[in-house]
C-alpha positions in Angstrom: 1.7 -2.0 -23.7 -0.9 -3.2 -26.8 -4.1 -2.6 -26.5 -6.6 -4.9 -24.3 -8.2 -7.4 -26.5 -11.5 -9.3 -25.8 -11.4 -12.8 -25.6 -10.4 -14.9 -28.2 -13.7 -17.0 -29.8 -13.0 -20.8 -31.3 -12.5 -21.3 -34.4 -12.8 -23.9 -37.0 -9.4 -23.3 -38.2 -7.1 -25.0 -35.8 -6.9 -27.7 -33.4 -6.7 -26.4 -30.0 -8.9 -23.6 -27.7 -6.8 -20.5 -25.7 -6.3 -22.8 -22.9 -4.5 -25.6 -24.9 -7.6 -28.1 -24.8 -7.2 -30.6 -27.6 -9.8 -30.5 -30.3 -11.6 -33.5 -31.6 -11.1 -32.6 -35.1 -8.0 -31.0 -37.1 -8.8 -29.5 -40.6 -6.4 -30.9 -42.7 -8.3 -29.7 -46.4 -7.1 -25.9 -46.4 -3.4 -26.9 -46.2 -2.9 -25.4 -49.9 -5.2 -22.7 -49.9 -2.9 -19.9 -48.6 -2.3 -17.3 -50.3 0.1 -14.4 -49.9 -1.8 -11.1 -49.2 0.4 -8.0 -49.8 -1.3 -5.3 -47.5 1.3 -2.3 -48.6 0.4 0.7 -50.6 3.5 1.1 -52.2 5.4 -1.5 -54.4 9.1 0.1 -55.2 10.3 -1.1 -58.2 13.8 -1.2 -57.8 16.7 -3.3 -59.3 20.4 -3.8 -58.1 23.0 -5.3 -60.0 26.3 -5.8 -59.8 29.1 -3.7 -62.2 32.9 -4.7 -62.1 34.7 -2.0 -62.7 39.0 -1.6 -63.3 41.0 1.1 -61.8 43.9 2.4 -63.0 46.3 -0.1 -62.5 44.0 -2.6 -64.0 42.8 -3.9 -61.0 38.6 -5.2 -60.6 36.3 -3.4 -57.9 32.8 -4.7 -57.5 30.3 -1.9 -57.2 26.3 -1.9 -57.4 24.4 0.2 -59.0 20.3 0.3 -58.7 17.6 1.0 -61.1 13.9 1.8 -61.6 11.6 4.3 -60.2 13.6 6.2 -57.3 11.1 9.3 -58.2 8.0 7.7 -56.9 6.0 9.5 -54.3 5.8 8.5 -50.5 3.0 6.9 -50.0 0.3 7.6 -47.1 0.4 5.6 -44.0 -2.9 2.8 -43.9 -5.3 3.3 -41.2 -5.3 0.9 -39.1 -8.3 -1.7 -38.0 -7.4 -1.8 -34.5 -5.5 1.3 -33.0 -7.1 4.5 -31.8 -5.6 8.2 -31.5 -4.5 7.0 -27.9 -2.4 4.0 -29.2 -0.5 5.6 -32.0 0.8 8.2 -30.5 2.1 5.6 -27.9 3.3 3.4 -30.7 5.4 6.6 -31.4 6.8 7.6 -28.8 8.5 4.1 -28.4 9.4 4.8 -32.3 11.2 8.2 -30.8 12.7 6.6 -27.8 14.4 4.2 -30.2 15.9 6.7 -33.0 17.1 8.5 -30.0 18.2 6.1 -27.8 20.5 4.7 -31.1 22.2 8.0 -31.2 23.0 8.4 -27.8 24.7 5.2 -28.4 26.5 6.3 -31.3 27.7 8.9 -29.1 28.7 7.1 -27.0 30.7 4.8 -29.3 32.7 7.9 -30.6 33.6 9.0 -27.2 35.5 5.3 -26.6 32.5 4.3 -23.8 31.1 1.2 -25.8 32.4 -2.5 -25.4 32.8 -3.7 -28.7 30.5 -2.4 -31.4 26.6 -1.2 -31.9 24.5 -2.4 -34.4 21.8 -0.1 -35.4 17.9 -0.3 -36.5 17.4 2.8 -38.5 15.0 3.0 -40.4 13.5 -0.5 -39.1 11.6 1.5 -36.0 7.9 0.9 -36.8 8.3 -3.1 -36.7 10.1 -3.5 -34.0 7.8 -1.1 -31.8 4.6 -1.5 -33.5 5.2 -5.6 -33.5 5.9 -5.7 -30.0 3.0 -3.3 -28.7 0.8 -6.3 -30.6 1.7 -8.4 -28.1 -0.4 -9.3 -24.8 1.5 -9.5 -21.7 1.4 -13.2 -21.4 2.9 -13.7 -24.8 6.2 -14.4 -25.0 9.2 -12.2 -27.5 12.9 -12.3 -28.7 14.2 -9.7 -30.3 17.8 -9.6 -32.6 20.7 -7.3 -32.1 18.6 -4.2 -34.5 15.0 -4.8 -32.6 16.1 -2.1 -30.0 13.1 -1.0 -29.3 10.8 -3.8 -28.6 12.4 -4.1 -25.1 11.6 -0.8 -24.6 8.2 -1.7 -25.4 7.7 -4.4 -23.1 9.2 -2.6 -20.1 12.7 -2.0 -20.5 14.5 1.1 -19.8 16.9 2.7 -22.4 19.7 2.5 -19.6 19.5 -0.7 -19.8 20.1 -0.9 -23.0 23.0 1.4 -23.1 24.5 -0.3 -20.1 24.9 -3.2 -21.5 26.5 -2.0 -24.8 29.0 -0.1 -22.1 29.2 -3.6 -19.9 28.5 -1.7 -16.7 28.0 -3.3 -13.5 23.9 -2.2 -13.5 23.4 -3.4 -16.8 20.9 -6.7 -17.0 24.0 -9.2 -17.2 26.0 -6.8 -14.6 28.9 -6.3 -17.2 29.2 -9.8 -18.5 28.2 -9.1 -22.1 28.7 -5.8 -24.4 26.0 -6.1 -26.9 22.5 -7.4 -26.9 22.2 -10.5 -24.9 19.5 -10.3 -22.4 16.7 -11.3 -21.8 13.9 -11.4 -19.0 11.7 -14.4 -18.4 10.7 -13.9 -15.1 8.6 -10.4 -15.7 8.9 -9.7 -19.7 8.8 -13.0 -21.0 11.7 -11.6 -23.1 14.1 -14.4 -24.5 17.7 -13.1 -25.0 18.4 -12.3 -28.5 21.5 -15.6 -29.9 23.8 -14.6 -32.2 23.6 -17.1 -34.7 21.0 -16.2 -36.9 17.8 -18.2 -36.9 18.5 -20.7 -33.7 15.6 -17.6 -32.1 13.0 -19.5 -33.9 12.9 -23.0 -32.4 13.4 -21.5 -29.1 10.7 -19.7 -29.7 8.8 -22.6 -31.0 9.6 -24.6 -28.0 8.9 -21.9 -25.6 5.2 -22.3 -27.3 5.2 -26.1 -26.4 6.6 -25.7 -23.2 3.3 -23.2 -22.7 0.8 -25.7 -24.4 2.3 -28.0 -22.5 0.8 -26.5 -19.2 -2.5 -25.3 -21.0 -1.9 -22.5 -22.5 -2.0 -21.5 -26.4 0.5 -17.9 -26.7 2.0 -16.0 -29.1 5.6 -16.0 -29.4 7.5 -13.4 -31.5 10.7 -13.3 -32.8 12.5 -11.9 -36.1 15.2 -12.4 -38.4 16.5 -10.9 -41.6 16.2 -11.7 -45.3 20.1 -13.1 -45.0 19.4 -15.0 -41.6 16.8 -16.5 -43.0 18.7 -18.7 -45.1 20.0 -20.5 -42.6 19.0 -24.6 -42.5 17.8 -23.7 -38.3 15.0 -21.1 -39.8 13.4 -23.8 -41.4 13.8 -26.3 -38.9 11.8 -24.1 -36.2 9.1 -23.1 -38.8 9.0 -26.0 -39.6 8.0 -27.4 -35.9 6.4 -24.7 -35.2 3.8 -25.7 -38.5 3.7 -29.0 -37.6 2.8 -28.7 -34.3 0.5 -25.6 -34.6 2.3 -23.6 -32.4 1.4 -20.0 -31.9 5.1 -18.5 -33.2 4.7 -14.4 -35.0 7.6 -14.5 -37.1 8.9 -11.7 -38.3 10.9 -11.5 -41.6 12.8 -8.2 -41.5 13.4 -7.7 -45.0 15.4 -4.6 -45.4 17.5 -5.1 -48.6 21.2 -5.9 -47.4 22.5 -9.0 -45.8 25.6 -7.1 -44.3 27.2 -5.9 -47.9 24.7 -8.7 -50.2 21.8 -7.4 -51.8 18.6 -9.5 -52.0 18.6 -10.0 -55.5 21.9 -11.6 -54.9 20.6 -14.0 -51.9 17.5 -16.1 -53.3 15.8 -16.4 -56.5 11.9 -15.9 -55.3 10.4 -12.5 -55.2 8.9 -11.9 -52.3 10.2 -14.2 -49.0 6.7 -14.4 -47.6 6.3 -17.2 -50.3 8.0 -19.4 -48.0 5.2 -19.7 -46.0 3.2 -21.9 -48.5 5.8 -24.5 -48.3 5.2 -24.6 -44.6 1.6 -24.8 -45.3 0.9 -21.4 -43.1 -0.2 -18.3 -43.9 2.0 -15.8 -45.2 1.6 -11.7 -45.7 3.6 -9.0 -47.1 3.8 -5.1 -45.1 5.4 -2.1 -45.6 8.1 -2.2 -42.6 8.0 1.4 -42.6 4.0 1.9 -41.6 3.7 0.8 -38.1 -0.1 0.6 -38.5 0.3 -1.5 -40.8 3.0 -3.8 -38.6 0.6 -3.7 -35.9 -2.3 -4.8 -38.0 -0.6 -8.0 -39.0 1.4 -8.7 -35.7 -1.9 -8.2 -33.9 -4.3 -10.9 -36.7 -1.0 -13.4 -35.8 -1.5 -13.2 -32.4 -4.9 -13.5 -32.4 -4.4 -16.4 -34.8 -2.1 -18.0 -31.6 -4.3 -17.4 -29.3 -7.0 -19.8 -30.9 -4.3 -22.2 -31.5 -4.4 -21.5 -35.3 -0.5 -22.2 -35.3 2.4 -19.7 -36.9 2.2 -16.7 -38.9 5.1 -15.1 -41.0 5.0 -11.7 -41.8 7.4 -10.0 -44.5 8.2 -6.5 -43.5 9.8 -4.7 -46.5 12.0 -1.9 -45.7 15.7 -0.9 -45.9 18.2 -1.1 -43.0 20.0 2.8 -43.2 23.1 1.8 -41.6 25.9 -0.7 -42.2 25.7 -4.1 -40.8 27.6 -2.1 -37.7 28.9 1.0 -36.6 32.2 -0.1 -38.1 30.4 -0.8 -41.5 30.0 2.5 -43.5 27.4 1.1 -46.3 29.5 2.1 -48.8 28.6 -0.3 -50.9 24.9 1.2 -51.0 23.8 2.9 -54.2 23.3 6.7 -52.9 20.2 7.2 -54.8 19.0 3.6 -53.1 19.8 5.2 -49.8 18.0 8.3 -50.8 14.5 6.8 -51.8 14.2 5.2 -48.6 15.6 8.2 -46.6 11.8 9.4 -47.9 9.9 6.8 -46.3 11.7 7.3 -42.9 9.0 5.8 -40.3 9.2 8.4 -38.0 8.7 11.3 -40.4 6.1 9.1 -41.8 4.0 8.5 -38.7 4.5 12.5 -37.5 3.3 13.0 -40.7 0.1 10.9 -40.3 -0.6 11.9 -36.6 -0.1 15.8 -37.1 -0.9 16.9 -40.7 -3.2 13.5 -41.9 -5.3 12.9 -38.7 -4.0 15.9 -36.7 -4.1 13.7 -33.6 -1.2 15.8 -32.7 -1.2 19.7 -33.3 2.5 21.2 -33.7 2.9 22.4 -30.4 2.0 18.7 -28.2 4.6 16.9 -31.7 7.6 19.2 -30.3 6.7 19.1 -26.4 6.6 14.7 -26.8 9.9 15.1 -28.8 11.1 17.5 -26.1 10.1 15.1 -23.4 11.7 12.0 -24.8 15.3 13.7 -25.4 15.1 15.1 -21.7 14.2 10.8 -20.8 17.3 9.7 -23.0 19.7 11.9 -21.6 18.8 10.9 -18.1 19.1 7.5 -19.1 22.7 8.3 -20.8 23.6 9.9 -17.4 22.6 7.0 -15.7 24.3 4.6 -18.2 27.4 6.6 -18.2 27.9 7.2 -14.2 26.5 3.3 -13.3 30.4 1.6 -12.6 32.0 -1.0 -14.5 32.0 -4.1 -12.4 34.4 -5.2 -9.8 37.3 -7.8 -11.0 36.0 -10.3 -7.9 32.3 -10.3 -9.4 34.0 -12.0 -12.7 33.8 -15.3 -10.9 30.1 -15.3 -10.1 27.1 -16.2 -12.1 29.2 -18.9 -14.1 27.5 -21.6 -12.9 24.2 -22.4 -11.4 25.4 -22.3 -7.2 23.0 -22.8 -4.4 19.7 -22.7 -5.9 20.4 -19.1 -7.5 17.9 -20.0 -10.4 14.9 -22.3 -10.6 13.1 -23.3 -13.4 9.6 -24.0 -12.7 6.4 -24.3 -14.9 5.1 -20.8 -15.7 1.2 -21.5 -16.2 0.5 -24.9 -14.9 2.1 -28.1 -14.1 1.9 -30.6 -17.5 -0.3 -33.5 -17.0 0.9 -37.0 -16.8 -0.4 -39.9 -18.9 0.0 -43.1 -17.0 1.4 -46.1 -18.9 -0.6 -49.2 -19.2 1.9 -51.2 -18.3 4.8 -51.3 -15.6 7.2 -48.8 -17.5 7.9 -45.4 -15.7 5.3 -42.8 -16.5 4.9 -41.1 -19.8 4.2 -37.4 -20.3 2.2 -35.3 -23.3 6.4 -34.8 -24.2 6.5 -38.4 -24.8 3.5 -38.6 -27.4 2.9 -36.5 -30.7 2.2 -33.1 -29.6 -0.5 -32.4 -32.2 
């Protein structure tokens, strides 16, 4: 888990304190001052566009080629303002347990043991892990279908993980769903990841009301991709979420592809982190590939929630190394595209950092961690691959709410009631505007 963070101090940015308290005053003369700080070392160049080409019989294929600097050198990993030797090599470890856990799945897959299909995260490692370390335990998280690791972060096992893909009977929805979908909200204050891109983010933004609600200001996080965020829901929860001043870390994962359509294909601005003025909230730009510098600007958001300094939404460029899903070859990725980010592999990077740059690690303690974490997956693959596949009879349960089996209750407080004035049934905070 993240570091421990002293509390959060007031500030005169915002309208509410950590514990929800309404401020007399809301700052409404900075609402155009944002600008859009880029915090990475490296800006690649790089340009695809599309060729039609005719084969043979005369027939048109659609092919992409890139261009620009594909030579450049890999830049160094940014210290960062907040973790210590202790931290990072955490923070890696969780980055191994992901790379390793996603080929164990693959494995998996090949030998006919998956439901369905896997969808992948290489190369997207340092934000999902990094991100979610940021996090204090009270906040709240939902990852998406490549965010593998931040459940592993918060307390997840990988057998989980690959129990679900494999729809086994111990799996978190006890064989009732072959991807991604669960969630926790009882001890993880994990929210199930929903397929259809973008509907994350007012859930999100509501789970932050719901929170305020009882007196509490927290940081929700959630992600989505530089295709998903297209969609008209992204903007709606933003939206809210700016508005209201709710405490929502989003992450824009923006690695390149939106399944086989290239960015430069998708929207006209240059960087997506622009959006964020026209939400009137503050917007940066990482390198997805440095997870100090992830955790940096996933740990200013949530500090930024805690004060009750609303959203945050944080561009993390990388470049997703797989297809859309284990189905999808990428074969519509330029090679030489592929191979200039194969260089900037977050893994390699941060060994780099923590062995040669700040020889945190020496040689011997890198290869006894990354001896200790393939003995750890394949004991979770054993227990993945030996749990049983649940009974035909057990089908019928869990389909509706029976006999109590779930109960919602406040979290962190019962919300206070307003009293009307006049004979009408009693209004709640709900009831009024929430700002």
């Amino acid at each position: 888990m993240g570091a421990k963070k002293t509390k959060s101090k007031q500030s005169s940015n915002g309208n509410r304190s950590r514990n929800g308290a309404f401020r007399s005053k809301l700052n409404t003369t900075d609402r155009r001052a944002y600008s859009i700080p880029d915090l990475r070392l490296e800006h690649p160049d790089l340009t695809v566009r599309q060729a039609i080409e005719k084969d043979k019989d005369g027939a048109e294929h659609v092919r992409y080629e890139v261009e620009g600097n594909l030579n450049a050198p890999v830049p160094p990993i940014r210290d960062s303002k907040y973790l210590d030797k202790k931290q990072c090599i955490e923070i890696y470890r969780y980055m191994l347990l992901n790379r390793k856990m996603e080929v164990a799945l693959e494995n998996l897959y090949k030998q006919g043991k998956v439901v369905g299909g896997v969808y992948f995260g290489l190369g997207q490692e340092a934000c999902s892990c990094a991100s979610a370390y940021a996090l204090d335990q009270d906040d709240w998280f939902a990852p998406m279908i490549r965010n593998q690791g931040s459940p592993l972060v918060r307390g997840f096992r990988a057998s989980d993980t690959m129990m679900q893909y494999m729809a086994k009977a111990d799996s978190p929805t006890r064989g009732r769903d072959g991807t991604s979908h669960f969630g926790d909200i009882e001890k993880r204050n994990m929210v199930s990841p929903i397929s259809m891109l973008g509907d994350l983010i007012p859930v999100l933004s509501g789970v932050a009301l719901g929170a305020r609600l009882q007196g509490r200001n927290l940081a929700v996080m959630t992600y989505i991709g530089d295709g998903g965020q297209s969609t008209g829901v992204t903007y709606e929860g933003i939206n809210f979420a700016a508005v209201q001043n709710l405490g929502l870390v989003l992450f824009i994962e923006s690695n390149l592809w939106a399944y086989s359509t290239p960015s430069e294909m998708q929207y006209r601005c240059k960087d997506l982190a622009e959006r964020a003025i026209g939400y009137g909230i503050p917007g940066v730009i990482v390198d997805g590939t440095d997870a100090c510098q992830v955790y940096d600007a996933a740990r200013d958001a949530v500090e930024r929630a805690h004060r009750g300094e609303g959203p945050t939404l944080i561009e993390a460029k990388m470049m997703r190394m797989k297809g859309h899903a284990i189905h999808d070859a990428a074969a519509y990725v330029p090679k030489p595209m592929l191979d200039f980010w194969k260089k900037r592999d977050p893994i390699a990077r941060f060994e780099n950092y923590l062995v040669k740059e700040k020889k945190w690690l020496i040689p011997k303690e890198n290869a006894e961690l990354i001896a200790e974490v393939e003995r750890i997956i394949e004991e979770e693959r054993e227990i993945a691959v030996t749990s049983p596949m649940p009974t035909p009879e057990s089908a019928e349960g869990g389909v509706f709410c029976e006999d109590g089996c779930h109960e919602i209750k406040p979290k962190y407080g019962v919300p206070k009631v307003k009293r009307g004035t006049g004979s009408g049934p009693k209004q709640t905070e709900a009831a009024v505007h929430l700002r």
